[in-house]
C-alpha positions as CSV (number, residue, x, y, z in Angstrom):
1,X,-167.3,-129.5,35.6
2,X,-164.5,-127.2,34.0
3,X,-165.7,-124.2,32.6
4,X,-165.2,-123.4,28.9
5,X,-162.6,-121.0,28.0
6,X,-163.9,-117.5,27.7
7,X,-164.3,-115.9,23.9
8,X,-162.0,-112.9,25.0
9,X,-159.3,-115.4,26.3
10,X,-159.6,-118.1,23.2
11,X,-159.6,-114.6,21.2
12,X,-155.6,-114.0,22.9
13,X,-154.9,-117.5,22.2
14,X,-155.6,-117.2,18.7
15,X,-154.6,-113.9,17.7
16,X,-151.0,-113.9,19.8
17,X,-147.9,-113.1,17.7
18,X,-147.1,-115.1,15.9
19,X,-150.2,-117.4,15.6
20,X,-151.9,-117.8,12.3
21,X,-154.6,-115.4,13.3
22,X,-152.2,-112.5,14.4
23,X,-153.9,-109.2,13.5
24,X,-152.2,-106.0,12.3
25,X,-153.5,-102.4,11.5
26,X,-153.4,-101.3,7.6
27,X,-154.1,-98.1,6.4
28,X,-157.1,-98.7,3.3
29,X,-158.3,-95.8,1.4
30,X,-156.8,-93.5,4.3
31,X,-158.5,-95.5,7.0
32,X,-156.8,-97.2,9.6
33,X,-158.1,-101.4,9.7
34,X,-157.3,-104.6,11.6
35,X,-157.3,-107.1,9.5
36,X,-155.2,-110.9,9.3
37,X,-151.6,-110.7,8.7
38,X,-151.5,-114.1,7.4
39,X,-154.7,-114.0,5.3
40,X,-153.7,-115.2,1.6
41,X,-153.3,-112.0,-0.7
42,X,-155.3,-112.8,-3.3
43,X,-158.1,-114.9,-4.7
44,X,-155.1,-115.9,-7.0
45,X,-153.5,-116.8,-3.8
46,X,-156.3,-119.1,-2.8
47,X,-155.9,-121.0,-6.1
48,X,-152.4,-121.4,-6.0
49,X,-152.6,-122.8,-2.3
50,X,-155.5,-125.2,-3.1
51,X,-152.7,-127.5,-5.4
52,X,-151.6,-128.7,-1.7
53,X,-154.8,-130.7,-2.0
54,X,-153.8,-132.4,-5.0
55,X,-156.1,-135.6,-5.7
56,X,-158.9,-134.9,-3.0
57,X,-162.2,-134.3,-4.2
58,X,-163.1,-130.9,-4.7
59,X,-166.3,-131.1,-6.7
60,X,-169.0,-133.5,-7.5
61,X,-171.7,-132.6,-9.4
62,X,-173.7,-136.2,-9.9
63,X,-171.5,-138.2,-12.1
64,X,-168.4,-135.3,-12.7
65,X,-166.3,-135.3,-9.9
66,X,-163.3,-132.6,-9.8
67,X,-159.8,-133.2,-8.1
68,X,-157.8,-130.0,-6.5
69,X,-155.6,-130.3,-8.7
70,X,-157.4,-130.9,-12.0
71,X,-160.1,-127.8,-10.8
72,X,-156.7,-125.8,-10.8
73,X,-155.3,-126.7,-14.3
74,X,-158.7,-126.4,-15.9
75,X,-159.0,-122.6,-13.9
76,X,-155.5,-121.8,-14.7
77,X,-155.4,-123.2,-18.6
78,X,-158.8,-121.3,-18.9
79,X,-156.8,-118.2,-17.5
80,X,-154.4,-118.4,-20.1
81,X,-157.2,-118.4,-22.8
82,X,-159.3,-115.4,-21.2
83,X,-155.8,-113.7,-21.4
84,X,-154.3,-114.6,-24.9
85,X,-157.9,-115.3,-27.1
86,X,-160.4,-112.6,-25.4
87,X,-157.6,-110.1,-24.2
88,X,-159.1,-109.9,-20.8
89,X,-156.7,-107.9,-18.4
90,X,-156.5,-106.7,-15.3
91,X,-159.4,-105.4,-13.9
92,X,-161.7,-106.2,-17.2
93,X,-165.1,-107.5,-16.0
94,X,-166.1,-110.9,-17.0
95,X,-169.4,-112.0,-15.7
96,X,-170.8,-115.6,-14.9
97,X,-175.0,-116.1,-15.2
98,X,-175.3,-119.8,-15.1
99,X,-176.9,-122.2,-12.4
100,X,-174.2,-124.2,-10.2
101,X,-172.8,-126.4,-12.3
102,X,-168.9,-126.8,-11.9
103,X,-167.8,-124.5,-14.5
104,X,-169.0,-121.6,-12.5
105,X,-166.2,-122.7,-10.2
106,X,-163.8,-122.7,-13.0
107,X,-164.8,-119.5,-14.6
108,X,-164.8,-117.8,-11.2
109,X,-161.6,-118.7,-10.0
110,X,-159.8,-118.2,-13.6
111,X,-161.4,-114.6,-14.1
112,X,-160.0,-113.9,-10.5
113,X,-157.0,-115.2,-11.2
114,X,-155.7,-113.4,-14.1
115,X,-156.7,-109.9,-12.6
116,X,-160.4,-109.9,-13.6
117,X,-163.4,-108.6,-11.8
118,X,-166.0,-111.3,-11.8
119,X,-169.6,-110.6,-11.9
120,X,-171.7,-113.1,-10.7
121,X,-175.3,-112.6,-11.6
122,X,-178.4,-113.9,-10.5
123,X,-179.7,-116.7,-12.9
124,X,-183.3,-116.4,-12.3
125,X,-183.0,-112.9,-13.7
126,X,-184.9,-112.0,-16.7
127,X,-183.2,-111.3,-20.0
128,X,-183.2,-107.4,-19.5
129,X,-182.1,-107.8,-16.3
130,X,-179.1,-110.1,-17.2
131,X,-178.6,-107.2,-19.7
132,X,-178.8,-104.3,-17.7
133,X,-175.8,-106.2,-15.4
134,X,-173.6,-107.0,-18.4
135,X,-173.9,-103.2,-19.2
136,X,-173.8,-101.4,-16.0
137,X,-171.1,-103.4,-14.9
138,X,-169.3,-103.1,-18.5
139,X,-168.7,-106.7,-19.1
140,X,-165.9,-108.1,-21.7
141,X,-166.8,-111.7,-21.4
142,X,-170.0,-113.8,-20.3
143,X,-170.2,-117.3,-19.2
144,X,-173.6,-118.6,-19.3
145,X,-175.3,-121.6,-19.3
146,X,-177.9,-123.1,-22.1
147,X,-180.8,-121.9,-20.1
148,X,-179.6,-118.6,-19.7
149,X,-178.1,-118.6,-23.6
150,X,-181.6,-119.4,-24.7
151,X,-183.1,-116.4,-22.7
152,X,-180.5,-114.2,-24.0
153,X,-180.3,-115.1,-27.7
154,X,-182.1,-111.8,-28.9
155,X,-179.7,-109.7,-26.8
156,X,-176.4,-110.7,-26.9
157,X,-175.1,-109.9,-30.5
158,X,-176.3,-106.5,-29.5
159,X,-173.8,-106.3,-26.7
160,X,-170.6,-106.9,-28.7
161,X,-168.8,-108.8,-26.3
162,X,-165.3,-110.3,-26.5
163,X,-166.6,-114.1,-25.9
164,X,-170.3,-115.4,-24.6
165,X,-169.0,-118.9,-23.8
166,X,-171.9,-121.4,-22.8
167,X,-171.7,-124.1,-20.3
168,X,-173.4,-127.8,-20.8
169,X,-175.1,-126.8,-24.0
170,X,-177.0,-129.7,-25.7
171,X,-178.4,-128.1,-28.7
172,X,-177.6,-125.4,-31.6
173,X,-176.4,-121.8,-29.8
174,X,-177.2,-118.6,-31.2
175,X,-174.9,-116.2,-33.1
176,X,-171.8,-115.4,-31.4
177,X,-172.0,-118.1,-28.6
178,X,-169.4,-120.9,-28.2
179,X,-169.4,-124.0,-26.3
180,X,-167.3,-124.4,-23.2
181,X,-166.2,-127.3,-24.2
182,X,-164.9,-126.0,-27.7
183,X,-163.4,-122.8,-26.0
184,X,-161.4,-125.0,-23.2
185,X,-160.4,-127.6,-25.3
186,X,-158.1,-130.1,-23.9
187,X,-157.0,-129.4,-20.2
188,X,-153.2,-130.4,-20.4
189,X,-152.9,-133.5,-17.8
190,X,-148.9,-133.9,-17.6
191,X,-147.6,-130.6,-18.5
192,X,-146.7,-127.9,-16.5
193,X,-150.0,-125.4,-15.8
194,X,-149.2,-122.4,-14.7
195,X,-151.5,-119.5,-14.0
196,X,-150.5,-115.8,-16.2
197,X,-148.4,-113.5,-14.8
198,X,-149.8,-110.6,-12.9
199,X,-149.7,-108.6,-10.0
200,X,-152.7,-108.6,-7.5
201,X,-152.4,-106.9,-4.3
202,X,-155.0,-107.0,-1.6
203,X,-156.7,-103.9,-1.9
204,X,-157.8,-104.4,-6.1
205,X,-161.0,-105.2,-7.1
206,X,-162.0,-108.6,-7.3
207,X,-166.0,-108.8,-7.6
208,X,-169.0,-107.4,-8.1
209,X,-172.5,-108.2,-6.5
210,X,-175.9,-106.8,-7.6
211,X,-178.0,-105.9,-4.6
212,X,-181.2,-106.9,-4.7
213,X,-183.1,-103.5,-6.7
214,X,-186.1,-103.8,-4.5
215,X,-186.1,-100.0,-4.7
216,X,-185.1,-99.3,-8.2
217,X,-182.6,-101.2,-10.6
218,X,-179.7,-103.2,-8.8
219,X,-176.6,-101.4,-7.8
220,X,-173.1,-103.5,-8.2
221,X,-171.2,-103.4,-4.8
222,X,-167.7,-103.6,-5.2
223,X,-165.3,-106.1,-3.6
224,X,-161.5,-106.4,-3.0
225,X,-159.4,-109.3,-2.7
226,X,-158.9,-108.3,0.5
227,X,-162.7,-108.4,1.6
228,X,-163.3,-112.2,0.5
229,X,-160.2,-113.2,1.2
230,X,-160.3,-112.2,5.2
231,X,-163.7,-113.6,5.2
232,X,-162.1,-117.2,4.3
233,X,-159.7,-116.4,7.0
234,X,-162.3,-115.6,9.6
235,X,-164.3,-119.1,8.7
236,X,-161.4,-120.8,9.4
237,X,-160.7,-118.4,12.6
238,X,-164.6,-119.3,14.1
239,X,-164.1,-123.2,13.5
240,X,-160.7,-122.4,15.4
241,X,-162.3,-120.8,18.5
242,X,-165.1,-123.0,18.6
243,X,-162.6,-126.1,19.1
244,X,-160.5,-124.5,21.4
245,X,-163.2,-123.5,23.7
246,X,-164.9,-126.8,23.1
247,X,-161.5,-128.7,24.5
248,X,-161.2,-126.5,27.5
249,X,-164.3,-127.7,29.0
């Protein structure tokens, strides 16, 4: 029986020049890195690239099933109204508190998009707690879901947000909340949907996540494009090895 490639040779495969996994050395915040010279630059990068997909399922969440391509116009038209009707720009925090419904995919991927730095929070936080990351992490615009609306309806006029838009709401919202739905409006279908200009480099922010506070309040770590977009890279780079060492045998 052969034996299976080794790790370090399947490693020199992989990462030759020239391969898709090549490595290089970058200097971030003064430090030396390797890191993927191929890795997509941006989460905007990722969006744009997902097009290629055009009418495969992307998400189904029970009877709603999303396309590539129509989970990039709705992200990208949703973009364009984060940009032009809540003036969010470049590094702005917009933060998403909602259970995983497929709008969280939208919001995500449209704050990202248009320079933002998304905050996802935890949804089973209480009400001060979704409050306390809104604040701390100085949040312009909220997407939220009717569950979390509801357990926010005292706070959130207090905030003075740009927008608190609410996802899969069934009945009245409170004051200052608007429906998804409303604030989307109709996703064009035929015309041209293009995502807003702006220029996103690897090394700007692009998230922040709340640790868990089990030794005081939550503090928000800080993510670059960079960071999530190599860790896409090195999913893809794992599944890679494993078949490569798997056909050896």
């Amino acid at each position: 029986m052969a034996m299976a490639m080794s790790i370090e040779d399947a490693h020199a495969q992989l990462t030759a020049p020239g391969q898709m996994f090549e490595m290089e050395t970058v200097e971030v915040g003064g430090h030396p890195i390797r890191t993927w010279k191929n890795a997509p630059s941006s989460l905007r990068a990722v969006l744009e690239q997902s097009r290629a997909r055009g009418d495969l399922g992307f998400l189904v969440y029970e009877d709603e099933t999303l396309t590539f391509e129509q989970h990039f116009r709705a992200a990208a038209h949703l973009a364009t109204i984060l940009r032009d009707r809540y003036g969010v720009e470049k590094g702005d925090r917009v933060a998403i508190a909602m259970r995983n419904f497929p709008e969280w995919s939208v919001a995500f991927w449209a704050a990202a998009a248009v320079g933002a730095v998304v905050v996802p929070l935890n949804a089973w936080w209480t009400a001060p707690e979704l409050v306390y990351g809104f604040e701390d992490s100085g949040s312009k615009v909220v997407f939220l879901d009717e569950e979390r609306a509801e357990r926010l309806r005292d706070d959130l006029p207090a905030l003075g947000l740009a927008g608190a838009i609410v996802a899969k709401a069934t009945g009245e919202l409170g004051p200052g909340l608007e429906r998804w739905e409303d604030v989307l409006g109709e996703v064009p279908a035929d015309a041209d949907v293009t995502l807003p200009a702006v220029e996103l480099g690897p090394d700007d922010l692009a998230t922040i996540f709340y640790t868990s506070g089990t030794t005081g309040r939550p503090k928000g770590a800080l993510g670059t494009h960079r960071n999530i977009c190599s860790n896409l890279l090195s999913l893809v780079f794992a599944n890679a090895r494993r078949g490569l060492r798997t056909d050896s045998r």
